[in-house]
C-alpha positions in Angstrom: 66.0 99.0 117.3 68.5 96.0 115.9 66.6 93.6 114.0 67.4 89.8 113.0 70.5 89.8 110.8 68.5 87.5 108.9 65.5 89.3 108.2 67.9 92.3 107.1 69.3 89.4 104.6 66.3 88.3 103.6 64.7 91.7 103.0 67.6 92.7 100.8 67.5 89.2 98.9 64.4 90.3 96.5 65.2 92.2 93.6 62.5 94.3 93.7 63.0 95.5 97.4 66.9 95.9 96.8 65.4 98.3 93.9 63.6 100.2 96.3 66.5 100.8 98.6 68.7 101.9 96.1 66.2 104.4 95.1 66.1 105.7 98.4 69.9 105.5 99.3 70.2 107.7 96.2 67.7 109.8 95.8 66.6 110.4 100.1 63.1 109.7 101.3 60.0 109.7 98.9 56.4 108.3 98.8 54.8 105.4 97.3 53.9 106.9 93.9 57.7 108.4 93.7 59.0 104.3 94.5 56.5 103.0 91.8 57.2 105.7 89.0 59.4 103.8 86.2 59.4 100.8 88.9 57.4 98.0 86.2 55.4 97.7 89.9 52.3 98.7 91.0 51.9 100.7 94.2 50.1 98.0 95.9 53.4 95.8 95.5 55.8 98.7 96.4 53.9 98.8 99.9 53.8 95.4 100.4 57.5 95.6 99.8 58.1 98.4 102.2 56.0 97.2 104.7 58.8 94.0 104.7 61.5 96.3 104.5 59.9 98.3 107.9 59.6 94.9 109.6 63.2 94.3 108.9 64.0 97.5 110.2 65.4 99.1 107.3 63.2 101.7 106.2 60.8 104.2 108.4 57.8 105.8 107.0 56.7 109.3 108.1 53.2 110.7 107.7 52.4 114.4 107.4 48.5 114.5 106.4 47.3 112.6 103.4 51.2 111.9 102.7 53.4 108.7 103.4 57.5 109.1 102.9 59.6 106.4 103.4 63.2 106.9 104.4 65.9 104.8 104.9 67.5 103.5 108.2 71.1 103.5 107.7 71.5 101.6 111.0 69.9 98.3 109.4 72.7 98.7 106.7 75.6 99.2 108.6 74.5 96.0 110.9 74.6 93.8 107.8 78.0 95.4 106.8 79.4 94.5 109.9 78.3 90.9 109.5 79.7 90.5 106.0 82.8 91.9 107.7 83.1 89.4 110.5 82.3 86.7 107.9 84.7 88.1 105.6 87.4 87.9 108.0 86.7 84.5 109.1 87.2 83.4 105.6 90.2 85.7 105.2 91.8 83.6 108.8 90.7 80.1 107.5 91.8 80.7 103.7 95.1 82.4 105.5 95.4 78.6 107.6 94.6 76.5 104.2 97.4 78.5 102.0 100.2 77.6 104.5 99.2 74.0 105.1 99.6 73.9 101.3 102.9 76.3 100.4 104.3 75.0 104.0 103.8 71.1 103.8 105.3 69.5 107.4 108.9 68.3 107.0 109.5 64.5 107.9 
């Protein structure tokens, strides 16, 4: 499911929840205690934090009895990607248009 590019942008702009999804790009999915573990953050803040990142659409948790694991969506990532790419090469077109207005002044 594609979520708001903005909620993906928003989820990613705390510190703490950028944290978490680095943890879980580079280590795969793990549970709540795992996240918190050298984290400075209690477990009650890590959920609270995942539970945002869910709603943005960028991380999934799985139950299997008593145990949570959260992994991450790759899909929620590569849609943010893609916008920084179409905005990068909007910039890349209008910086392009601003260089040769100023190395190619109009004759006259």
């Amino acid at each position: 499911m594609s979520r708001s590019a903005s909620a993906v942008f928003a989820a990613l702009g705390d510190e703490t929840r950028l944290g978490i999804v680095t943890r879980l790009c580079r280590s795969g999915p793990a549970s709540i205690a795992a996240l918190t573990t050298d984290s400075g953050v209690t477990r009650q803040a890590v959920t609270k934090h995942l539970r945002l990142l869910e709603s943005a659409g960028l991380v999934k948790v799985t139950r299997s009895g008593r145990e949570s694991r959260w992994r991450l969506l790759p899909g929620g990532l590569a849609d943010a990607r893609a916008r920084l790419e179409r905005i990068s090469a909007q910039w890349d077109v209008a910086l392009d248009r601003l260089r040769s207005h100023v190395e190619d002044p109009p004759s006259g």
